[in-house]
C-alpha positions in Angstrom: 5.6 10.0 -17.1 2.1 12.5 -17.0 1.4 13.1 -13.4 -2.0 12.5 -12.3 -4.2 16.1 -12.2 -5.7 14.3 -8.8 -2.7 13.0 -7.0 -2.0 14.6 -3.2 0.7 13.2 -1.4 -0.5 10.6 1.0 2.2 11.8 3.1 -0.4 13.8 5.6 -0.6 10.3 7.7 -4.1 11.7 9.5 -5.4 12.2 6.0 -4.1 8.4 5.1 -5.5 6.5 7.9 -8.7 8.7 7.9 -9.4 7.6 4.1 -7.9 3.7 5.1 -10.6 3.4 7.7 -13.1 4.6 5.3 -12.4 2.2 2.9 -12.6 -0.5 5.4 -15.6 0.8 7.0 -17.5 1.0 3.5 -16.2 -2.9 2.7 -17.6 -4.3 6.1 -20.3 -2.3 5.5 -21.4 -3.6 1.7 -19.8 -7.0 2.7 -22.0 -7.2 5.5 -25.6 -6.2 3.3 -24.8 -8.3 0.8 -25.0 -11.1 3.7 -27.9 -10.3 4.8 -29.6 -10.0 1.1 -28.1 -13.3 0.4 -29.5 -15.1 3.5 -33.1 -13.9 3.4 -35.9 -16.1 2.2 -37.9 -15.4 -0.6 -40.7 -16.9 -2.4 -41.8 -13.9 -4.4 -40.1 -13.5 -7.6 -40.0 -9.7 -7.6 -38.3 -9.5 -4.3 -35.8 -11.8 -4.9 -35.0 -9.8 -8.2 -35.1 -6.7 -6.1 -32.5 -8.6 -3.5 -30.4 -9.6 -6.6 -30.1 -6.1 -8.2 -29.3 -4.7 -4.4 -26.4 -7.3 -3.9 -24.9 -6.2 -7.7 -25.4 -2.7 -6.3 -23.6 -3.4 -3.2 -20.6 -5.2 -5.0 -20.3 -2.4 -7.6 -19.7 -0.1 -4.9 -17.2 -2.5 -2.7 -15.1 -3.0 -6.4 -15.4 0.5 -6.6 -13.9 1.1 -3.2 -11.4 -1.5 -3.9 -10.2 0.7 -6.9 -9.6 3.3 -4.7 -7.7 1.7 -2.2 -5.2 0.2 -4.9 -5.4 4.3 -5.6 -4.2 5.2 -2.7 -1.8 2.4 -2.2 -0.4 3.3 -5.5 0.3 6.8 -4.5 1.8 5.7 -1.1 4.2 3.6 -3.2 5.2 6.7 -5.6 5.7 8.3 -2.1 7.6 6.5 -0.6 9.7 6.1 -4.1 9.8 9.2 -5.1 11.3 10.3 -0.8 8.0 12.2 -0.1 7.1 9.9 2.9 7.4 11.7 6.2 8.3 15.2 5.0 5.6 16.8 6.7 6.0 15.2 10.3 9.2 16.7 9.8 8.0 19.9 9.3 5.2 19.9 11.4 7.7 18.9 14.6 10.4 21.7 13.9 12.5 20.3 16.5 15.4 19.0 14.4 13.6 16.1 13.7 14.9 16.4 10.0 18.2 16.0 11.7 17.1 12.0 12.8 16.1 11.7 9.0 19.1 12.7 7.5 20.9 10.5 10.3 18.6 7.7 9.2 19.4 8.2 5.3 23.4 8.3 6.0 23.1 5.0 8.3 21.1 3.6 5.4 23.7 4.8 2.8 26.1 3.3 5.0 24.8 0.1 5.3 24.4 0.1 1.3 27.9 1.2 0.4 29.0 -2.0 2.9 27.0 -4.5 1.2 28.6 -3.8 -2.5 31.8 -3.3 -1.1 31.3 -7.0 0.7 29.8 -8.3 -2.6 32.5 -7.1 -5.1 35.0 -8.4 -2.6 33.4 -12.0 -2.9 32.8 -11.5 -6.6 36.6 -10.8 -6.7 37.6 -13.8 -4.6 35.6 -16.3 -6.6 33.6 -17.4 -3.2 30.2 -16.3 -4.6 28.9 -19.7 -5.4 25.1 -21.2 -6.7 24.8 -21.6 -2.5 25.4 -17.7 -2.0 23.8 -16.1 -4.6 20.5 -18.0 -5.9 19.1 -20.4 -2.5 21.1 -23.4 -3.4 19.3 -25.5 -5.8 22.7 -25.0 -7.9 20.4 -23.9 -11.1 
């Protein structure tokens, strides 16, 4: 896979929500001109042309916007895949907070290991059914 030359690790939440709120501000924003382009009255032909061109402008720039939030929900996703979410709160604390993560992983290992074990048991006894497995239509 050829990593982006751009990508930084959303993981800096401050950074996250501070580029979030942007987005959102900039879509109210555009959403919100576009309204008010849309809503005016015009008889004259070369300011409703004017109007139309600003509300293509203003919807370039809220797609454009759109792009980079799916950006940046993107690279939250190979964050959190990848086990980069959270790594700098833990290091930014540096009171054993890593600890409560690495409890939270081993619960969560835990709780995985018990839910194959209880499935291969079931497999085993024959009692997974249609009902069990798939929602019961019995497809």
């Amino acid at each position: 896979m050829m990593e982006n030359p751009t990508y930084t690790a959303p993981s800096q939440s401050a950074a996250g929500i501070s580029k979030l709120n942007g987005y959102q501000n900039t879509l109210l924003l555009k959403f919100q001109n576009i309204i008010e382009l849309a809503t005016e009255d015009t008889a004259d032909l070369t300011m409703a042309a004017t109007q139309t061109h600003q509300i293509q402008v203003h919807t370039a720039a809220m797609i454009k916007t759109v792009e980079d939030l799916l950006t940046l929900t993107r690279a939250l996703k190979e964050a959190w895949l990848f086990g980069q979410m959270g790594e700098d709160v833990a290091d930014q604390n540096g009171d054993g907070s890593s600890g409560v993560s690495a409890n939270i992983n081993e619960q969560i290992d835990q709780d995985a290991k018990f839910v194959v074990e209880w499935l291969r048991t079931k497999l085993r006894e024959g009692n997974m059914t249609d009902d069990t497995v798939g929602g019961g239509d019995g497809r």
